[in-house]
Every structure is written in structure tokens, then in C-alpha cells.
C-alpha positions as CSV (number, residue, x, y, z in Angstrom):
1,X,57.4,-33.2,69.9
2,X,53.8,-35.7,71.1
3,X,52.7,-31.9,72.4
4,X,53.5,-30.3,69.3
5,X,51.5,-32.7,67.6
6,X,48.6,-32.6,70.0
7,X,48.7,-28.6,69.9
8,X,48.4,-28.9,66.4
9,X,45.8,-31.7,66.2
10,X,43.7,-29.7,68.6
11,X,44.0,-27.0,66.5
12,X,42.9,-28.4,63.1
13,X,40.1,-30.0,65.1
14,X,39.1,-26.7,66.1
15,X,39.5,-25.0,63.0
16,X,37.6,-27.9,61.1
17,X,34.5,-27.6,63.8
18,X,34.5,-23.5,63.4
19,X,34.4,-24.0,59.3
20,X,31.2,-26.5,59.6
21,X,29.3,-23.8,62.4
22,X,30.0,-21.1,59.6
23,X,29.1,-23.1,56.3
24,X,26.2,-24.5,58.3
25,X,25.0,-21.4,59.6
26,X,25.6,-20.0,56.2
27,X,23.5,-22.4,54.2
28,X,20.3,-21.5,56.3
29,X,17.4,-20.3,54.3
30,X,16.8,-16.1,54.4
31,X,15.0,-16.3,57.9
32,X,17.4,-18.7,59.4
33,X,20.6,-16.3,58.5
34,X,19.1,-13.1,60.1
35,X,17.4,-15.3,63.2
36,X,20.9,-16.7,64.4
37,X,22.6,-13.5,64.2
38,X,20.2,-11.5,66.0
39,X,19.9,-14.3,68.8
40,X,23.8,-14.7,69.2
41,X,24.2,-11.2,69.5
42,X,20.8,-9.9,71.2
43,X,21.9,-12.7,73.9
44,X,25.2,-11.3,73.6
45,X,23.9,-7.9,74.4
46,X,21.6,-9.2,77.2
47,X,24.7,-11.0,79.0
48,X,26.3,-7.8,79.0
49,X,23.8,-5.7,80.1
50,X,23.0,-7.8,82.9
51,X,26.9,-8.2,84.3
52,X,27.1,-4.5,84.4
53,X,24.0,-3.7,86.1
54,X,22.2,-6.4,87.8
55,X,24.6,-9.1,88.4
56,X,26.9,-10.3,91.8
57,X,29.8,-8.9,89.6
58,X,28.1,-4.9,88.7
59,X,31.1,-3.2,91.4
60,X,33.9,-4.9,89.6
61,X,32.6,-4.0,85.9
62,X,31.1,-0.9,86.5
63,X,34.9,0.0,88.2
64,X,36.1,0.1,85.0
65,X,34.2,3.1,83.9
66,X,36.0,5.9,82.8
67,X,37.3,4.4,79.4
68,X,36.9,7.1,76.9
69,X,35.2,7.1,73.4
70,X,38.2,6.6,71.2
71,X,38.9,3.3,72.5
72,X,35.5,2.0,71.1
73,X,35.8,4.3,68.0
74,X,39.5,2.0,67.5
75,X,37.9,-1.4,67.5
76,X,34.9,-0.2,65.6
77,X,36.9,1.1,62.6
78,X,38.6,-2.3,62.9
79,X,35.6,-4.0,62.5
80,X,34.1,-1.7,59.8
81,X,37.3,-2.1,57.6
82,X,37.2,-5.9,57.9
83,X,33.7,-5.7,57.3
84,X,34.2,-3.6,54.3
85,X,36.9,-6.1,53.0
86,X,34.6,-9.3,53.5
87,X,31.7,-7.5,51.9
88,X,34.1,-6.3,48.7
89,X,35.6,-10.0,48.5
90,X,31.8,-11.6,48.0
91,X,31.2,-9.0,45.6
92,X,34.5,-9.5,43.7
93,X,33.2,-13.3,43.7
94,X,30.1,-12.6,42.6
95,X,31.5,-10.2,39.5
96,X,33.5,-13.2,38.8
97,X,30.9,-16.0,38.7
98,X,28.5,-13.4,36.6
99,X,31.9,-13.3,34.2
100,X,32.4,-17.3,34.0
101,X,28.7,-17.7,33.2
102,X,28.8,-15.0,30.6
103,X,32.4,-16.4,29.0
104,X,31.0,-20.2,29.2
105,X,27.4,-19.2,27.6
106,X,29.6,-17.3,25.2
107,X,31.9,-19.6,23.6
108,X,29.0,-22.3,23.6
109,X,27.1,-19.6,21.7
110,X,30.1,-19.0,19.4
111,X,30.3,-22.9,18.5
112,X,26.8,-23.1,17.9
113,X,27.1,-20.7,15.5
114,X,30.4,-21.5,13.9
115,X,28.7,-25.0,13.3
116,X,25.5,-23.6,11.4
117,X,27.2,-21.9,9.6
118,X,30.0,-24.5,8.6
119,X,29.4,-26.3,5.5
120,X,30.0,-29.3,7.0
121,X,27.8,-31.9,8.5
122,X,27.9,-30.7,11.9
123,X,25.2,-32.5,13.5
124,X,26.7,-34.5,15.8
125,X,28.5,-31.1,17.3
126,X,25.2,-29.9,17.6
127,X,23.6,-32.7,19.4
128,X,26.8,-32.6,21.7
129,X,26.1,-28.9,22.8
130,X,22.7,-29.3,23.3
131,X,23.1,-31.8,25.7
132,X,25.9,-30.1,27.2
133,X,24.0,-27.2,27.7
134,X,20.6,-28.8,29.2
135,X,22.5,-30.7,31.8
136,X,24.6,-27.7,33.0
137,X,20.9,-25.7,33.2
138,X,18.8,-28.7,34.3
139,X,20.7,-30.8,36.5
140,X,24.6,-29.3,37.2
141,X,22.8,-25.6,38.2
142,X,20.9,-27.7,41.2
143,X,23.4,-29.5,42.1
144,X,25.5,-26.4,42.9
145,X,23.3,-25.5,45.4
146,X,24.8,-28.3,47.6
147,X,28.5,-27.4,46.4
148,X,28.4,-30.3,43.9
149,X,29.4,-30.7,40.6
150,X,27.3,-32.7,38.2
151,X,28.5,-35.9,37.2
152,X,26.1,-35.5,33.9
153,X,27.7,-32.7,32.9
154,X,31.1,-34.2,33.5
155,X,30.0,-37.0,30.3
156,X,28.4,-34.2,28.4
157,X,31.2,-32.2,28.2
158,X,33.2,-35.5,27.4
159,X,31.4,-36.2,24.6
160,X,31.0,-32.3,23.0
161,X,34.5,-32.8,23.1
162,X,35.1,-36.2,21.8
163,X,32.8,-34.5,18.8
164,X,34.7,-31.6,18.2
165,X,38.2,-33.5,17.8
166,X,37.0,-36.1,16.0
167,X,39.3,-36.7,13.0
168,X,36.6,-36.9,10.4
169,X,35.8,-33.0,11.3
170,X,38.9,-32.2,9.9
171,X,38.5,-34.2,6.5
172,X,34.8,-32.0,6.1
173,X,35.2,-29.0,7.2
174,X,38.5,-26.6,7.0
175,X,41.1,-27.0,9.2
176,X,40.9,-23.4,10.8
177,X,37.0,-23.9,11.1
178,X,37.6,-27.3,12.8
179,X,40.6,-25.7,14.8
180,X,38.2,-23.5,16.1
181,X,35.6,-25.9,16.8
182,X,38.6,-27.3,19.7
183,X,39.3,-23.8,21.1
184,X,35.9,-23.1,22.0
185,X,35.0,-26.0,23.4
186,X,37.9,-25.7,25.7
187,X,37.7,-22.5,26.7
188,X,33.9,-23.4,27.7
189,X,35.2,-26.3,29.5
190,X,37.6,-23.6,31.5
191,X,34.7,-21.3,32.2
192,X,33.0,-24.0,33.7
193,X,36.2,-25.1,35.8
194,X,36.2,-21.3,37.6
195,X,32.7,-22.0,37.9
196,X,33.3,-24.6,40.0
197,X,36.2,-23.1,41.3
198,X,34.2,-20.0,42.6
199,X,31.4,-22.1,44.2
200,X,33.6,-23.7,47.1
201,X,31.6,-23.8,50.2
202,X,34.7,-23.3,52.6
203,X,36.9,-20.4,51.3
204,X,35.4,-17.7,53.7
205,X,34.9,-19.6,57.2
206,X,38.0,-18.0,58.5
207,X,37.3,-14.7,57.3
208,X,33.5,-15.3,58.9
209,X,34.8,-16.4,61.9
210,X,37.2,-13.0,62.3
211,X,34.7,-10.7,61.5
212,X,31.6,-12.6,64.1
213,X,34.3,-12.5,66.6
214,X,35.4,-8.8,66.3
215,X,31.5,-7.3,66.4
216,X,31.2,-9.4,69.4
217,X,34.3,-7.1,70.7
218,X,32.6,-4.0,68.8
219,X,29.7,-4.9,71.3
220,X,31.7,-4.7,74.4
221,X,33.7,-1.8,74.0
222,X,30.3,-0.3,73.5
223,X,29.1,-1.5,76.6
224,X,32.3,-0.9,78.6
225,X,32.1,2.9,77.2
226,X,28.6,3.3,78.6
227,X,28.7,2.1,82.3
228,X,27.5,4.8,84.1
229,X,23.9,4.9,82.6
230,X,21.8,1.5,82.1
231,X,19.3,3.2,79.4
232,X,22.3,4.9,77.3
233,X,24.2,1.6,77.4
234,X,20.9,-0.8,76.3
235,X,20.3,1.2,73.4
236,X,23.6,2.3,72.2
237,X,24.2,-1.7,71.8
238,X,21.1,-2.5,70.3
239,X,21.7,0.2,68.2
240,X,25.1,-1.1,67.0
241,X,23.7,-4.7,67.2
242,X,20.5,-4.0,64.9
243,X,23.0,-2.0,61.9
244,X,25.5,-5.2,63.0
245,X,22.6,-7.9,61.8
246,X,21.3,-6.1,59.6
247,X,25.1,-5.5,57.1
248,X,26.5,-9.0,58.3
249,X,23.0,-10.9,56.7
250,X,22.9,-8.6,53.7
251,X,26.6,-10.3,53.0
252,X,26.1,-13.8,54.0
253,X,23.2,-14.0,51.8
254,X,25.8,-13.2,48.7
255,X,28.3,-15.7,50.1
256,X,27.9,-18.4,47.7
257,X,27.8,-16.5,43.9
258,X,25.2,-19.7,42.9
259,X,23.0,-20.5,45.6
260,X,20.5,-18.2,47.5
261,X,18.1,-15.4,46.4
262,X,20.6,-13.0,45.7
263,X,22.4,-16.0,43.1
264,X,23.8,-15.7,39.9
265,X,21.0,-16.9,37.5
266,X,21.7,-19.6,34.9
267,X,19.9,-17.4,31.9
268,X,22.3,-17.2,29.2
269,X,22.8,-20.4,29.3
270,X,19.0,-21.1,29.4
271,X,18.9,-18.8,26.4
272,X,21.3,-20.7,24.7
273,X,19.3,-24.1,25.1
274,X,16.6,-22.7,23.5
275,X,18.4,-22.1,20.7
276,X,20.1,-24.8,20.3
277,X,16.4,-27.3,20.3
278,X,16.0,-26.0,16.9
């Protein structure tokens, strides 16, 4: 039972230190992204390149020529389909942040409008979603950078709602206008939750990890493939390691739906402060 516990200790440990390697390489700038993945796996290339032809070891690798194409063509379709399914799951998150901006801009845009055109004093609703909607675009939007929620926008949120279900609302305006007033504030408030939600900065380190791991293998069943010839086996790795770098950064930068240059801008709801200063 202690070694159960150890095994499984070691392997939290390990799983924990893979998750920061990812999120930290990850959260590089542009540069940084592509630089670390064509080191890793130009040094990768270079290791194997040198065991099979100029290393003490060349006789025992370059005995194992006579493995045939399809063996590299299996592990390279495993790698392109769990590329393809990494690449369509940062999309799907993207598509999804795009949607909880547009919904949370929306029913804020709703309840601005629902308030100028109420007949009652709706001022202090007003004031609310203004505020709301300046610290979501001028403090909580940096803040998600870093994975963060804003703690400002926490207490504007707060207090949009504590002045939609004030009592008093009820008394001025109708109570289907006022009930209104409520439902939009929350749905707002649950946009912004799946906003939240969908900017986690450690949902895909295992799915990172797998698919790092398995174009390392793509890279050596290339080599292993092309033994006989030094030339043919440089370039038909670089090849695959150049396309390899070149996909695998294109997704990373898209990992996190509200950070990066390829981010989900804040403009509707930049839009929406503008109109609500007036």
C-alpha cells in the first residue's frame, strides 16, 4: 500500500511538473513559441542523425535498416489525426470564447437599452453597467492575460446586480420590464462565467504533452526508414521537422482564446462602453 502511494505520488509530481513545462512554454511571446520547438526538435534531429551515422553505436542502428515505409506512414497518420483533433479543439474554444463575448456584450446591450427606454428612473442601472462594462474592458481583459479574474469586476457586477433587484425598481417601473432587468443581468453574469471558464491555463497540457511526444516518434520512424543514405535521411527529417514547427506553433499561438496575437478582442464590449458614457 506505502508503494502504491509513492507510485502514485511520483506520478502526480510528474504530471504536475509536465503541466508547468507546457503552460510555461506556452505563454512565451510569438518568437519564444517557434524558437523552443525548432531547438527541441532540430536537436532532436541532430541526435539522430549523428547515432546513425557518426556515432560508436552506427553498426547497431544502421542494422535495423530494412523497416519499410508503412511503418512510418502508421505513426505519422497517428500523429496527424491527433494533431488534427488538438488543432479542432482550440478552434472549438476559440468559436466559443468569440460566442461568450458576443452573448455577454449582448445582453449588457439589451439592458442598456431596455433601461432608456423604460419610463422609469433608471439611472442608477445605468451607472451600474457602465462601470461594469469599463472594468471588464479596462482592467478584467488584462488581467486574463495572466489567467486571472478581476477582482473589480467581481464588485461591479455585484453592484449592477444589487441595482437591478432593488425593490424600488419594481414600484417604478412594470413588473415584466423590471423582470427583465434580472434576466439579463444574469445571463451577462453567465456569459462572463464561461468566459472565465474557457480561459483556464491548464486544460490542454496533457493533450500538448501527447502530441510533443508522438512527433518526436514521427521523427524517428523517419529516421529509422532512411538508414541507408545520410543525405536522404537529413532532409527527409528536417523536412518533416520544419512542416512539424511550423503547424504545432500556428496552434499553440491559439491556445489561450484571450491572450496572444491571434486573441479574441474585447470590441463589442468596447463598443458598448462607449455607448453607455452618454
Amino acid at each position: 500500500m506505502i508503494d502504491s502511494a509513492r507510485n502514485e505520488r511520483r506520478v502526480r509530481l510528474a504530471s504536475n511538473g509536465g503541466t508547468y513545462v507546457i503552460s510555461a512554454w506556452l505563454d512565451l511571446p510569438v518568437i519564444g513559441i517557434f524558437a523552443v520547438l525548432a531547438i527541441f526538435y532540430g536537436l532532436a534531429a541532430a541526435l539522430f542523425a549523428w547515432l546513425t551515422f557518426w556515432s560508436p553505436l552506427r553498426g547497431k542502428v544502421q542494422s535495423l535498416s530494412g523497416i519499410v515505409a508503412p511503418y512510418f506512414n502508421a505513426i505519422a497518420l497517428l500523429f496527424a489525426l491527433l494533431t488534427g483533433f488538438l488543432a479542432g479543439d482550440v478552434m472549438d474554444r476559440t468559436r466559443l470564447a468569440l460566442r461568450a463575448v458576443q452573448a455577454e456584450s449582448g445582453a449588457l446591450a439589451n439592458l442598456n437599452a431596455l433601461a432608456l427606454a423604460s419610463a422609469a428612473d433608471t439611472a442608477t442601472i445605468r451607472d451600474a453597467l457602465h462601470g461594469y462594462t469599463d472594468a471588464v474592458v479596462n482592467d478584467e481583459w488584462k488581467q486574463m492575460s495572466n489567467g486571472q479574474a478581476s477582482p473589480k469586476t467581481e464588485a461591479a457586477l455585484a453592484a449592477l446586480l444589487r441595482a437591478v433587484a432593488d425593490p424600488r425598481m419594481t414600484d417604478a417601473a412594470s413588473q415584466a420590464v423590471h423582470g427583465n432587468f434580472v434576466q439579463l443581468v444574469l445571463k451577462a453574469a453567465e456569459a462572463r462565467s464561461e468566459r472565465l471558464a474557457l480561459n483556464s491555463r491548464f486544460s490542454g497540457a496533457v493533450r500538448w504533452m501527447t502530441v510533443l511526444l508522438l512527433c518526436l516518434m514521427t521523427q524517428l520512424a523517419i529516421g529509422i526508414v532512411h538508414l541507408e543514405r545520410p543525405r536522404a535521411h537529413i532532409a527527409a527529417v528536417f523536412i518533416f521537422s520544419l512542416a512539424a514547427v511550423i503547424t504545432l506553433g500556428l496552434i499553440a499561438l491559439q491556445e489561450y482564446p484571450f491572450d496572444g496575437p491571434l486573441s479574441v478582442p474585447p470590441t463589442p464590449l468596447e463598443q458598448l462602453l462607449k455607448a453607455t458614457a452618454t
